[in-house]
N, C-alpha and C positions, 0 to 999 in steps of 0.2 A: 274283367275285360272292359274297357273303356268302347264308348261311344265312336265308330267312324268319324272321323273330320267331314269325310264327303257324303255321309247318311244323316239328309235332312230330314227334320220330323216334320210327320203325318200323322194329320190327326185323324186317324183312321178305327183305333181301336174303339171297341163298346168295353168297358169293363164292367162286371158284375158280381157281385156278392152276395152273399146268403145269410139269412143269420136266422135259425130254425127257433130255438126256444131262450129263451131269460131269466126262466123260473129254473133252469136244471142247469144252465152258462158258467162254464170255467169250472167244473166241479172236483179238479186237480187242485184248486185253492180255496176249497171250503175251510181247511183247514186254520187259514190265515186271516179271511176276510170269508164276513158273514152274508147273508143271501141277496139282502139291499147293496151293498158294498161290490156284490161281484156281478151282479144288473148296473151298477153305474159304471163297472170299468167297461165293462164291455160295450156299453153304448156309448163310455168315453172313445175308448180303442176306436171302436167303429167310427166317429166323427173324425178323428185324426188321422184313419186310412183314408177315408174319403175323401178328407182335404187335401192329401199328398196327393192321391187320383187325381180329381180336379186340375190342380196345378201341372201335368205332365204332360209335354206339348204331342206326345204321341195318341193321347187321348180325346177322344171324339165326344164321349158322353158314358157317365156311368149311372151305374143300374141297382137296386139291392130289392132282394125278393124275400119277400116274408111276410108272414102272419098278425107280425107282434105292431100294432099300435105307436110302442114306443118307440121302437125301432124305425118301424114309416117315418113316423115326425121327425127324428135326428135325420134322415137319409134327405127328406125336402129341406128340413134347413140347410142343408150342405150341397144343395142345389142338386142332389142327384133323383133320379127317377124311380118309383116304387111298383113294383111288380108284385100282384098276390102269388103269394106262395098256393101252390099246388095242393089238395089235402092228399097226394103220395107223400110217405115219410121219404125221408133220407136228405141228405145232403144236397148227393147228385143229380136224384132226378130233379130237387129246385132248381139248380142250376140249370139242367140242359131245359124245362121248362122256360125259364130266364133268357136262356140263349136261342129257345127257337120262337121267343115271344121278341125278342129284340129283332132277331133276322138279317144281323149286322153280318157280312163277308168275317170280317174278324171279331172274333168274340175273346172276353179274356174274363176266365175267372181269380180272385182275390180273395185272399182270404181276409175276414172283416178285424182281427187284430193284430196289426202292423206298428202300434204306435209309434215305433222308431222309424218307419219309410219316410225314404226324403223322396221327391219329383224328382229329382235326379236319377236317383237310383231306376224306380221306374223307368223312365224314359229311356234308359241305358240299355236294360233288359228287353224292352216292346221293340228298339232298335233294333237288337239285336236277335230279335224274333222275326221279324218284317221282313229282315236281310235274306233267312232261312227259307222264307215262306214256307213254314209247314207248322206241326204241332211242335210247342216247344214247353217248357217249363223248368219252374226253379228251386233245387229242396231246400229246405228250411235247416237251420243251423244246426240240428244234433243229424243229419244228412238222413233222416226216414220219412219224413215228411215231405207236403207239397205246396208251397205258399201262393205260387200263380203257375197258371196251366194258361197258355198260348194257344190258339186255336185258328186256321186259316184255310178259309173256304168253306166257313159254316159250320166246320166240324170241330166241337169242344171236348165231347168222350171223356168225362168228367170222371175220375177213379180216386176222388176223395176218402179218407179214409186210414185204417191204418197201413202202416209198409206203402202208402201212395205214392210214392218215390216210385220205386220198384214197379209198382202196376202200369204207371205213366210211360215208364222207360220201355217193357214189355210190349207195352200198347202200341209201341211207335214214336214217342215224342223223345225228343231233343231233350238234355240238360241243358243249360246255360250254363256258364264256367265263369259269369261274374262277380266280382264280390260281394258287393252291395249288402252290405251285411245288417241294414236296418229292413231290406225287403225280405232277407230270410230268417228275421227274427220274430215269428209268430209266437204270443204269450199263449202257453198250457198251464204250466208249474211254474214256482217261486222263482227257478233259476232261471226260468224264462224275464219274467219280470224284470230281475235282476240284469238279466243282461241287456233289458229293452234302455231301463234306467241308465245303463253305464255308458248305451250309445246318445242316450237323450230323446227323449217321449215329447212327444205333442204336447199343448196345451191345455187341448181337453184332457186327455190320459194326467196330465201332470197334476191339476184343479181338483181331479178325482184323488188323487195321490196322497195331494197334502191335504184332504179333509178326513184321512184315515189315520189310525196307527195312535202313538200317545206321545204329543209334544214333549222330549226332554233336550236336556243339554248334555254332554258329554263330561265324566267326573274323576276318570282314571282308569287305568288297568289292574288287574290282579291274576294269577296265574291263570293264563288264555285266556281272559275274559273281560270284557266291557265294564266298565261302570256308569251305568249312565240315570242322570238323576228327572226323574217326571218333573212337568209342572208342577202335579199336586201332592212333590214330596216324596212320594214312593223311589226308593232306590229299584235301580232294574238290571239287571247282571246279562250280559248280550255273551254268549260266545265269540272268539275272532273268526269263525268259521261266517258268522250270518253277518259278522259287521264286513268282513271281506266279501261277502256275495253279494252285497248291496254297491259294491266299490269302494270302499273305506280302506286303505293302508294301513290306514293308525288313525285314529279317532282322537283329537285333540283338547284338553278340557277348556272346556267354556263354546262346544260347536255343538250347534244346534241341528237336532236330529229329529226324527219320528220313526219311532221303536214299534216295530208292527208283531202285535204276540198269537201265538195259535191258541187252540181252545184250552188250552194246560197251561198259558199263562206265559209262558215260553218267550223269548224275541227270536224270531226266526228270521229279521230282517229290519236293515236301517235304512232307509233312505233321509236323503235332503231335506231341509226343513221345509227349502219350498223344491219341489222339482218340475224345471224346465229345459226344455231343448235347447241347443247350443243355439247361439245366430246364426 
């Protein structure tokens, strides 16, 4: 759903994010990428969400709460505000902590890996939640999850988690029905990735991207399968299943890739030699 012509932005909202632990983060792609590897995407993610916040003219000021050191320091350089995390576990109670420590009329929570959100997108959504005036929110693309939750009149009732869709909806709050299909692409799994990739990732997400995986160039096909040759030599056999989920049609020889393998040595995915967001 597009943006009213006659629904001027306000920059009204507080958005806020959470981001609980670093050491245990993304643990649906341990598989692919190792412990260092999945603490950098995430505090790439996180910098790249934040920076689409920032930019969103519905946006007042944002917020991320937590614990972790590293995490603080990415949120200040991205000019957002840092709130201690609560010592309650969960998700949610950081958040409503977050949101009754802010005190903001409209609270919004975000979930901290969006790397494909543009400000657009955002702003379209908070419009479109302002319009409502009430609780609203947006599921995220496999439609079980919650990527932002809307809040108006102090009240956030944060039901993070799994099936949060559903608990949201139950609760009271609004779906949103727009597409914005970089706000509802939160990275869990590969395929997530994949699809962050194919809409186009930040420059932090993207930095982290191309310093993973094993430079080759593209060498031919063979029954369903990739040929693709390393730097250092090594021939590497890709399935078309994983060079397709990276967004690859056909792999062309002599195009330069990075071949990302699970712990069995495998290519589970190609991306770009370098990857960056569209202009």
């Amino acid at each position: 759903m597009s943006t009213p012509t006659h629904a001027a932005a306000t920059a009204d909202a507080h958005v806020v994010l959470a981001v609980k632990d670093l050491l245990h983060a993304k643990t649906r792609l341990a598989g692919t990428l190792p412990a260092e590897g999945r603490a950098a995407l995430v505090l790439a993610m996180l910098a790249d969400t934040l920076n689409a916040a920032q930019r969103s003219p519905e946006v007042a000021a944002v917020h991320v709460v937590t614990r972790d050191e590293s995490v603080a320091s990415v949120a200040r350089r991205c000019g957002a505000a840092v709130i201690a995390d609560p010592p309650t576990a969960g998700l949610n109670p950081a958040l409503e902590h977050a949101a009754s420590a802010v005190g903001a009329r409209r609270m919004v929570a975000l979930q901290p890996d969006l790397p494909a959100l543009r400000p657009s997108e955002l702003s379209a959504a908070l419009t479109e939640a302002r319009l409502r005036a009430q609780r609203c929110f947006t599921v995220d693309r496999d439609g079980t999850g919650t990527t932002m939750l809307s809040g108006y009149g102090g009240a956030l009732q944060a039901l993070f988690g799994v099936d949060s869709a559903a608990h949201h909806q139950r609760s009271g709050a609004q779906p949103l029905a727009g597409a914005w299909p970089g706000l509802r692409c939160d990275v869990d799994t590969l395929a997530d990735l994949a699809a962050a990739l194919r809409l186009g990732v930040g420059p932090a997400t993207g930095a982290v991207l191309d310093g993973l995986g094993t430079p080759a160039t593209g060498a031919g096909h063979t029954e369903g399968a990739v040929l693709l040759r390393g730097d250092d030599g090594a021939t590497l056999f890709c399935a078309d299943a994983a060079a397709k989920l990276g967004g690859w049609r056909q792999l062309r020889p002599g195009q330069r890739v990075r071949a990302h393998r699970d712990e069995e040595g495998r290519v589970v995915l190609v991306t770009p030699a370098a990857t960056n967001a569209p202009g």
